[in-house]
C-alpha positions as CSV (number, residue, x, y, z in Angstrom):
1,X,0.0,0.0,0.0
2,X,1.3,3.5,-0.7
3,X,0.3,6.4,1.0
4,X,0.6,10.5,0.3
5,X,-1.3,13.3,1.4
6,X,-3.0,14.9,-1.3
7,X,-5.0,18.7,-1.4
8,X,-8.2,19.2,-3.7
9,X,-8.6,23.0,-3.6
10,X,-11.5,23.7,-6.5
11,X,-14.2,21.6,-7.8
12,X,-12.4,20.7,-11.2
13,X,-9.8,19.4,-9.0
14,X,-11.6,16.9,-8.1
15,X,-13.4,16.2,-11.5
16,X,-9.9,15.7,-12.7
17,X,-8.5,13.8,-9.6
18,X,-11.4,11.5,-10.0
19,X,-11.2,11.2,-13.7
20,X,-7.3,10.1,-12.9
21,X,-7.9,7.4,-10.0
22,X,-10.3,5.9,-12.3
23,X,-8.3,4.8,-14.8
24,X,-6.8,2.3,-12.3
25,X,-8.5,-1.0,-11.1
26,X,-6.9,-1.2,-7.5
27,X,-8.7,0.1,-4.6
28,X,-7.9,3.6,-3.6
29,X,-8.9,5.6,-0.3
30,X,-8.9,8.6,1.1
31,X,-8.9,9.4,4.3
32,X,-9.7,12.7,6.5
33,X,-9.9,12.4,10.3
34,X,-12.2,9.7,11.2
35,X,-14.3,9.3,7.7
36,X,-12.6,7.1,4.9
37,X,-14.1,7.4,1.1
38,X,-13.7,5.8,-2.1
39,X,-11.3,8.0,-4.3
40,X,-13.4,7.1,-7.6
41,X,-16.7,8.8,-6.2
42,X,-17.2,12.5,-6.5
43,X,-20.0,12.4,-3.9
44,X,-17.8,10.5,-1.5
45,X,-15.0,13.0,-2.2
46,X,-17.5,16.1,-1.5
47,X,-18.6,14.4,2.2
48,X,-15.3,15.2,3.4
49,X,-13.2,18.9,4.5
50,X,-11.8,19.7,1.2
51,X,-9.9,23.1,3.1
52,X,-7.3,20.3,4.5
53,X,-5.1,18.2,3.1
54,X,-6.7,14.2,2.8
55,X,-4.8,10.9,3.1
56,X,-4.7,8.6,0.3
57,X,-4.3,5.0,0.2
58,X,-3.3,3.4,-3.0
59,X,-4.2,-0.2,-2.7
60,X,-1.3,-1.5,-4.7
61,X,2.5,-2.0,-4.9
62,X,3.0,-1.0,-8.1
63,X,2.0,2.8,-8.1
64,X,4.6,4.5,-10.0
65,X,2.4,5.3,-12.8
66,X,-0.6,6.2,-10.7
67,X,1.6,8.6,-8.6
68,X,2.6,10.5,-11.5
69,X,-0.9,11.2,-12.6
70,X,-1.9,12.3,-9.3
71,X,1.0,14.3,-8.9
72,X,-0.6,17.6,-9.4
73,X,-2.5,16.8,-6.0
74,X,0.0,15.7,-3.9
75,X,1.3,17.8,-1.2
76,X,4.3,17.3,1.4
């Protein structure tokens, strides 16, 4: 599993995050505070506080290519 915190400042962010994570079949997660989403729903995405940055959880050990078409989003 990988793991990187990611920020999703506007609402085409997340149209394009989403349109990103699901391109790939592995489960992916994100998770802010106590609430954990799927990545690949919108509505799931909008249920949680966009103002901070989220945890995601790449369900895979092969994410090389999925990290760098995410990598607008990610935030150290």
């Amino acid at each position: 599993m990988k793991t990187v915190k990611i920020l999703l400042s506007t609402i085409n962010d997340v149209k394009n995050f989403v349109n990103a994570v699901g391109k790939y079949d592995f489960d992916v997660d994100l998770v802010s505070g106590r609430y954990a989403v799927d990545a690949k729903s919108i509505m799931g995405i909008f249920s949680l506080d966009l103002s901070k940055p989220i945890e995601l959880h790449a369900h895979t050990d092969d994410a090389d290519a999925f990290l760098a078409d995410i990598k607008p989003f990610i935030i150290d």
